[in-house]
MARDREN-502060 format. One record per residue: residue number from 1; residue in one letter; x, y, z of N, C-alpha, C, O in turn. Coordinates in Angstrom, 1 decimal, decimal comma. Layout:
+-----+-----+--------+--------+--------+--------+--------+--------+--------+--------+--------+--------+--------+--------+
:   n : res :     nX :     nY :     nZ :    caX :    caY :    caZ :     cX :     cY :     cZ :     oX :     oY :     oZ :
+-----+-----+--------+--------+--------+--------+--------+--------+--------+--------+--------+--------+--------+--------+
: NUM :   A :      X :      Y :      Z :      X :      Y :      Z :      X :      Y :      Z :      X :      Y :      Z :
...
+-----+-----+--------+--------+--------+--------+--------+--------+--------+--------+--------+--------+--------+--------+
end
This chain:
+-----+-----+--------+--------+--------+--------+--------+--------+--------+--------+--------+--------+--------+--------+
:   n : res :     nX :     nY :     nZ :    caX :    caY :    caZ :     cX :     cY :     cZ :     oX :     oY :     oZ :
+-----+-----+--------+--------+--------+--------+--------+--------+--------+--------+--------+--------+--------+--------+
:   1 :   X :  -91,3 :   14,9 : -129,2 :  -90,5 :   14,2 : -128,2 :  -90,8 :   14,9 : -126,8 :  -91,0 :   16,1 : -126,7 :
:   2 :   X :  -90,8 :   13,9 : -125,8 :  -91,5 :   14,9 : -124,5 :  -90,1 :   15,3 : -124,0 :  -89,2 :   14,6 : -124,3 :
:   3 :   X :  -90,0 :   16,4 : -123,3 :  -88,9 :   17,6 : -122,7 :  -88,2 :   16,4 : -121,6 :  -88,8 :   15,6 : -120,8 :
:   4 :   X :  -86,7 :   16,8 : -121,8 :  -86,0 :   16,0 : -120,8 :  -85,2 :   16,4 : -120,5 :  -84,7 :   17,4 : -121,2 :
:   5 :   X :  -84,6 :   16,1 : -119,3 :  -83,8 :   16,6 : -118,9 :  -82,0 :   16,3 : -118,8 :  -81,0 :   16,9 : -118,3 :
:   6 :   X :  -82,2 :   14,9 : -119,6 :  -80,8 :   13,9 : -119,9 :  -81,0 :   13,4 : -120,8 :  -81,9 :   12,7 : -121,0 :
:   7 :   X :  -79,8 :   13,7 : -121,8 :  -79,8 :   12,9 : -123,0 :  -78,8 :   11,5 : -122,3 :  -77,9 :   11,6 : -121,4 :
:   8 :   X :  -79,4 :   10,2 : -123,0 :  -78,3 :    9,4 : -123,0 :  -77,8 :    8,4 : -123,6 :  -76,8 :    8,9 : -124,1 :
:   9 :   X :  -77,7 :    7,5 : -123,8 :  -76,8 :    6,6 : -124,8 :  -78,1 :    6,5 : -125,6 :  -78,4 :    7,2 : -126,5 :
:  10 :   X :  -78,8 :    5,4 : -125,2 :  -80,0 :    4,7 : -125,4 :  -80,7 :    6,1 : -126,6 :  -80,9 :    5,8 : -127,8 :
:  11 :   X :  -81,1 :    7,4 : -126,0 :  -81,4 :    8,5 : -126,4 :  -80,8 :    8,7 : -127,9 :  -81,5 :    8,7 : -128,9 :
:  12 :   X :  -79,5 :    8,8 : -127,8 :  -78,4 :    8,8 : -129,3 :  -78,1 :    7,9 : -130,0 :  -77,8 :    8,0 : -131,2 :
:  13 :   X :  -78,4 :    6,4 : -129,3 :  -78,7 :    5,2 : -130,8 :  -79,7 :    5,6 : -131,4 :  -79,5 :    6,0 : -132,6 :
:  14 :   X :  -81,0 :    5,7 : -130,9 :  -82,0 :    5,8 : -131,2 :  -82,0 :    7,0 : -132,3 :  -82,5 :    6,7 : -133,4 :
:  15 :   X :  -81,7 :    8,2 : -132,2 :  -81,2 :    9,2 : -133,3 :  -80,4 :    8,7 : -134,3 :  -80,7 :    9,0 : -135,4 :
:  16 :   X :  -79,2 :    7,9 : -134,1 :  -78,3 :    7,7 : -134,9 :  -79,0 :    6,4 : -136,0 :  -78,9 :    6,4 : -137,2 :
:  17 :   X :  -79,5 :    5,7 : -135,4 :  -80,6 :    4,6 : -135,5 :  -81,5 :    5,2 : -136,7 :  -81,3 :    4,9 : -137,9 :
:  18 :   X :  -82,5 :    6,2 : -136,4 :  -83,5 :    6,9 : -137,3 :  -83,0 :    8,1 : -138,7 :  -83,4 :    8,2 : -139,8 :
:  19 :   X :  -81,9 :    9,0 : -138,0 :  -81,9 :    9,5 : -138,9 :  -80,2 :    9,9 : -139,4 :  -79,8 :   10,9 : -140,0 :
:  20 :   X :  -79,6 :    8,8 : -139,0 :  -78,3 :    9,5 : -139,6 :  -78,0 :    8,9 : -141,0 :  -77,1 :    9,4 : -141,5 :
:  21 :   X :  -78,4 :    8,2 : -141,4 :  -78,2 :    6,9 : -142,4 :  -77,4 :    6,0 : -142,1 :  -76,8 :    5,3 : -142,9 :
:  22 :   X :  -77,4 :    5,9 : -141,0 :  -76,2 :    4,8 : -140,9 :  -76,4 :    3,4 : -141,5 :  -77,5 :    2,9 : -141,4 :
:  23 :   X :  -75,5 :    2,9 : -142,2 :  -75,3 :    1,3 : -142,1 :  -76,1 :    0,5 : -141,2 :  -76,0 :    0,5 : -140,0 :
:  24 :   X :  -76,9 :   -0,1 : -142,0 :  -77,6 :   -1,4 : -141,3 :  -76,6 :   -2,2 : -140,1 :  -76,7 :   -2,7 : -139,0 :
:  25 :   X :  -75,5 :   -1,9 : -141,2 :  -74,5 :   -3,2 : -140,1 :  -73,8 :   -2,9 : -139,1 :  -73,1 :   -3,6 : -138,5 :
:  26 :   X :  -74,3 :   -1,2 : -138,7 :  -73,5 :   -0,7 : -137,7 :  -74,2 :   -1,2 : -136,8 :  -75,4 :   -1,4 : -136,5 :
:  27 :   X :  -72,4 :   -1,3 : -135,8 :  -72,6 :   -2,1 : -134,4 :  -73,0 :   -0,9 : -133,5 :  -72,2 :   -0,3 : -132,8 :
:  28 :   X :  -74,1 :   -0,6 : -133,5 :  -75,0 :    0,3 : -132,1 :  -75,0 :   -0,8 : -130,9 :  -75,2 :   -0,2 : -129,8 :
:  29 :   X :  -74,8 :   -2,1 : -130,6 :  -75,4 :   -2,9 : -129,4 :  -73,4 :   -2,7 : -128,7 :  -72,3 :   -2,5 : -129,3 :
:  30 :   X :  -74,1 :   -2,8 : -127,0 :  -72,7 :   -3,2 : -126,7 :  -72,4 :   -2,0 : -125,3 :  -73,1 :   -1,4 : -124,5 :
:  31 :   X :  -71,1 :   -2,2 : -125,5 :  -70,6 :   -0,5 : -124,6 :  -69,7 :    0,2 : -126,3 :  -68,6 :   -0,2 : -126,7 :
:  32 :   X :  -70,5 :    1,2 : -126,8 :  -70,4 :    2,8 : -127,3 :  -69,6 :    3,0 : -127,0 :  -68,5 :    2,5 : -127,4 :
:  33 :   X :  -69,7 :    4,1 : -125,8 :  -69,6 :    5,1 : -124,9 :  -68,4 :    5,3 : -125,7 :  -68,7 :    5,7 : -126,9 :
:  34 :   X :  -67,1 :    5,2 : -125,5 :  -65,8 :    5,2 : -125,9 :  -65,3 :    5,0 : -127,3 :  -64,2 :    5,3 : -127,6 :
:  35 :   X :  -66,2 :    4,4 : -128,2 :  -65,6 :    4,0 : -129,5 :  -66,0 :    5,0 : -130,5 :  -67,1 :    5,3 : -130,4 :
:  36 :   X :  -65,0 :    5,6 : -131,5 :  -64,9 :    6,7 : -132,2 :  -66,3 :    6,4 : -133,1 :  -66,8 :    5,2 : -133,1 :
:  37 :   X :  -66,9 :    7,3 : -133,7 :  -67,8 :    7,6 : -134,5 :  -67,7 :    6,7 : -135,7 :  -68,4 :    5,9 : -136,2 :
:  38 :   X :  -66,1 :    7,6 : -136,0 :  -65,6 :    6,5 : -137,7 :  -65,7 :    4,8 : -137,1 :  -66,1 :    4,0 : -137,9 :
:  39 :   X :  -65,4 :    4,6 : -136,2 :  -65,5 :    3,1 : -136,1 :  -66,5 :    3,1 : -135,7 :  -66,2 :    2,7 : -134,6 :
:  40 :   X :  -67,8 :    3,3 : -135,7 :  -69,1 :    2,6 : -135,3 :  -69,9 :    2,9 : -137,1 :  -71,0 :    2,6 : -137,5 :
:  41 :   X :  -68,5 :    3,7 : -137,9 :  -69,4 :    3,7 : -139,6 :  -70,0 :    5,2 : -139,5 :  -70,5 :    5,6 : -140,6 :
:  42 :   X :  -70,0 :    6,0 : -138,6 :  -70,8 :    7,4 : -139,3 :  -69,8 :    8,0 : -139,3 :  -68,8 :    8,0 : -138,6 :
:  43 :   X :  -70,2 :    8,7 : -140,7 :  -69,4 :    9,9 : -141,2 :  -70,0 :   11,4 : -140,6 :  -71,0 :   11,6 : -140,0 :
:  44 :   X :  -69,0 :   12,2 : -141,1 :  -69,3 :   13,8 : -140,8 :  -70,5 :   14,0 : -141,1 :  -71,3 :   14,2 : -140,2 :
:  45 :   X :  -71,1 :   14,0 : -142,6 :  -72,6 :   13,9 : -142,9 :  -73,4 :   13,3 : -142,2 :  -74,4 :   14,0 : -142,2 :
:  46 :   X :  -73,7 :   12,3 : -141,5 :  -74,1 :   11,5 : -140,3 :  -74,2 :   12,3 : -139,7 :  -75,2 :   13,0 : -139,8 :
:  47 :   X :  -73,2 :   12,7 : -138,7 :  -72,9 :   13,7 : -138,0 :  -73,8 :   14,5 : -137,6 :  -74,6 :   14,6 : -136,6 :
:  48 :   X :  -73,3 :   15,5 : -139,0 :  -74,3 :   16,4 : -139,0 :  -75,6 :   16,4 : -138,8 :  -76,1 :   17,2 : -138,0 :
:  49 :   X :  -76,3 :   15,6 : -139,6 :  -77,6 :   14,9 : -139,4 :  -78,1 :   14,6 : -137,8 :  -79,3 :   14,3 : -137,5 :
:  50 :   X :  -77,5 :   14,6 : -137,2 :  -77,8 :   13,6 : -135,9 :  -77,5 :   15,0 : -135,1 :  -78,1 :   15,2 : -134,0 :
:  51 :   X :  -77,0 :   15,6 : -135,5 :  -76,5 :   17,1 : -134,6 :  -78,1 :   17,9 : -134,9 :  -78,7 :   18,2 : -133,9 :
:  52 :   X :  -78,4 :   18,2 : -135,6 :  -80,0 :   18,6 : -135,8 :  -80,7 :   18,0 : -135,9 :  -81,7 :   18,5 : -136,3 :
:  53 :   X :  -80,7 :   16,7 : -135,5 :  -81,8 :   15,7 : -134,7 :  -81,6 :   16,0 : -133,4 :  -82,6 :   16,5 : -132,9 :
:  54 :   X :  -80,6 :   15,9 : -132,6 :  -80,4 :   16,4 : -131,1 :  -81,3 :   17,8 : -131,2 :  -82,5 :   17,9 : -130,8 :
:  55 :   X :  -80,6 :   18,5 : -131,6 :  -80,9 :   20,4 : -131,9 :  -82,5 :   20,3 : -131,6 :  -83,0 :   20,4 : -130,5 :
:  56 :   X :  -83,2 :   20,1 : -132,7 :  -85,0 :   19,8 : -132,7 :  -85,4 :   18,8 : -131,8 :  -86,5 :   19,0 : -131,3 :
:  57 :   X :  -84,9 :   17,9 : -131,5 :  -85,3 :   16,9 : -130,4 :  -85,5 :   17,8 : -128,9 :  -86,4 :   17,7 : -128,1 :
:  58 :   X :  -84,4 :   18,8 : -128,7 :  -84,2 :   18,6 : -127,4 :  -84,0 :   20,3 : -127,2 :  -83,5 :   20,8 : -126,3 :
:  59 :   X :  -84,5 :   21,0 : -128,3 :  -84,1 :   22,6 : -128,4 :  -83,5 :   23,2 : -127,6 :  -83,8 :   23,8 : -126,6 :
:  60 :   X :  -81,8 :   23,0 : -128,4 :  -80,9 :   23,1 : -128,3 :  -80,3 :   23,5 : -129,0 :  -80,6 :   23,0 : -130,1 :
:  61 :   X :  -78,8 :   24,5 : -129,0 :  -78,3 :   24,9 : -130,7 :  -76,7 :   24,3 : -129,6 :  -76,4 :   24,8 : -128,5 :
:  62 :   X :  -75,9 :   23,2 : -130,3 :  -74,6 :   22,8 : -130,7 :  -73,8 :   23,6 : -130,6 :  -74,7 :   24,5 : -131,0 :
:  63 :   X :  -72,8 :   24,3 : -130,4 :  -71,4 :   24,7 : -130,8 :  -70,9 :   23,7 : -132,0 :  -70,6 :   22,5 : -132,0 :
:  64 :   X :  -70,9 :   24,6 : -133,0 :  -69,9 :   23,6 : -134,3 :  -68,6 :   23,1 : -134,0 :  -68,2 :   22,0 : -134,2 :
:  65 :   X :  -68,1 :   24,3 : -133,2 :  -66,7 :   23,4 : -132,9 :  -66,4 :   22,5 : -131,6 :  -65,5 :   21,7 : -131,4 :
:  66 :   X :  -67,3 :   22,8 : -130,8 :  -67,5 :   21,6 : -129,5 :  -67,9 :   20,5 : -130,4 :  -67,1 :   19,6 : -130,3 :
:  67 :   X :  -68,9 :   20,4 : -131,2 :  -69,8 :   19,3 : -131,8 :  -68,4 :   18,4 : -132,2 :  -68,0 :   17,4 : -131,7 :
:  68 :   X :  -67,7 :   19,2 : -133,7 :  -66,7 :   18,3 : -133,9 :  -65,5 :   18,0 : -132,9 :  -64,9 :   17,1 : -133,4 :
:  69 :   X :  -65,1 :   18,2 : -132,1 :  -64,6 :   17,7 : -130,9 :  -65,0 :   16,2 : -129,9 :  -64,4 :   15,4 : -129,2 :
:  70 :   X :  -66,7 :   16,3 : -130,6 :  -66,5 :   15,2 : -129,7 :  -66,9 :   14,0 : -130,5 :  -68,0 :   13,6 : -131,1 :
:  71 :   X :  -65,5 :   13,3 : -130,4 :  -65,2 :   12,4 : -131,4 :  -66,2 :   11,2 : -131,2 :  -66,6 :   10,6 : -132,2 :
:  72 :   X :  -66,7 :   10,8 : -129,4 :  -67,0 :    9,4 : -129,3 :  -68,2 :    9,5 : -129,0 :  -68,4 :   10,7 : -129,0 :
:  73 :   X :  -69,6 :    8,7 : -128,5 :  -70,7 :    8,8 : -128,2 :  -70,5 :    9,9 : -126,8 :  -71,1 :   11,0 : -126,6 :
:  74 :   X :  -69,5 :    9,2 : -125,7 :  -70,0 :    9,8 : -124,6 :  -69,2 :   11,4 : -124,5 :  -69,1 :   11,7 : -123,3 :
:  75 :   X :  -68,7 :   12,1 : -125,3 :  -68,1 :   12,7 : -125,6 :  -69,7 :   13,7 : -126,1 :  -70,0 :   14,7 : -125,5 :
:  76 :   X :  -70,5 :   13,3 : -127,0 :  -71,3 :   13,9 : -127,5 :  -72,2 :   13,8 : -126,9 :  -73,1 :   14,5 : -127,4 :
:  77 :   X :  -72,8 :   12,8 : -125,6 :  -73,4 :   12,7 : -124,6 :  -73,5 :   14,0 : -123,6 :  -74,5 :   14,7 : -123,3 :
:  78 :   X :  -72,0 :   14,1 : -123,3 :  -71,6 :   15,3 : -122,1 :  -72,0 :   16,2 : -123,1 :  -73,1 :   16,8 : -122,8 :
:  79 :   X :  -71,5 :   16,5 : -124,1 :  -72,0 :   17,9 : -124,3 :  -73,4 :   18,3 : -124,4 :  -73,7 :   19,4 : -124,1 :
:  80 :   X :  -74,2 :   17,4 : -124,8 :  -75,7 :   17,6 : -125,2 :  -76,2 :   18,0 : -124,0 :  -76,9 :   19,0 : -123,8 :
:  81 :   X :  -75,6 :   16,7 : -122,6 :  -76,5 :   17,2 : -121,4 :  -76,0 :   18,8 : -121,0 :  -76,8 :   19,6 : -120,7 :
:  82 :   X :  -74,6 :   19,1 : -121,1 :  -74,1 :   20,1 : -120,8 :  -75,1 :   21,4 : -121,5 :  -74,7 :   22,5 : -121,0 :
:  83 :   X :  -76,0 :   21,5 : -122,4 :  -76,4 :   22,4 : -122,7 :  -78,4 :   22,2 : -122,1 :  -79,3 :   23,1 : -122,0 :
:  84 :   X :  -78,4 :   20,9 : -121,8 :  -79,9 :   20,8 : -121,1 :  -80,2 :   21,2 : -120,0 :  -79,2 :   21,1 : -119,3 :
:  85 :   X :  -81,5 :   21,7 : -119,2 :  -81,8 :   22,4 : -118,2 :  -81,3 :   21,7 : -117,4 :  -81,3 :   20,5 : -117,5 :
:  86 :   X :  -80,8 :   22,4 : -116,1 :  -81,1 :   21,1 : -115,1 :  -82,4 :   21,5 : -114,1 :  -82,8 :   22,7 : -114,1 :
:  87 :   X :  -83,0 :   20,2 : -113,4 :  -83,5 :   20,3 : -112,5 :  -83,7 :   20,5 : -111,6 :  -83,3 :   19,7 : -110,7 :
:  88 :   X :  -84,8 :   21,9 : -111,2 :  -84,4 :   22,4 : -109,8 :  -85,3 :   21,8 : -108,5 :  -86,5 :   21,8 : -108,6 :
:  89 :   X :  -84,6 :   21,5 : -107,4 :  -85,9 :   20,5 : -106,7 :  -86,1 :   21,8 : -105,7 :  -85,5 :   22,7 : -105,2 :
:  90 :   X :  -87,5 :   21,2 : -105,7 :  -88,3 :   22,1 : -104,4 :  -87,7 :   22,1 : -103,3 :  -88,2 :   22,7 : -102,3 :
+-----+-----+--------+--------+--------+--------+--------+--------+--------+--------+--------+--------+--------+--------+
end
């Protein structure tokens, strides 16, 4: 995966999509952002899985206890970017 500097929604379907196991029938389309994890169908094992898909995608290490904290997509959005470089302009 090429180096970035923002994770974002689109970024975390796409993970949750490949490697969390989720349910076929999970509703990924829509507005996320806000709707708890348990109601989009992933479990903690999900979770987990998707938390070391981030990690290796984007080399980065999680806080376990920030991670479980963030209950909703954009909850787990902020934090991912919160640990990505930012960009410094010339």
């Amino acid at each position: 995966m090429p180096e970035q500097t923002v994770f974002t929604v689109d970024a975390l379907k796409q993970i949750l999509r490949d490697g969390a196991g989720a349910d076929e029938s999970a509703a990924l389309d829509g507005d996320i952002l806000d709707t708890s994890f348990d109601a989009l169908g992933y479990e903690s094992l999900a979770l987990l899985e998707t938390a070391s898909r981030i990690e290796r995608a984007y080399d980065i290490s999680l806080d376990e206890e920030a991670f479980g904290e963030a209950v909703t997509p954009r909850a787990l959005i902020d934090l991912v970017n919160s640990h990505l470089p930012v960009e410094q302009s010339a």
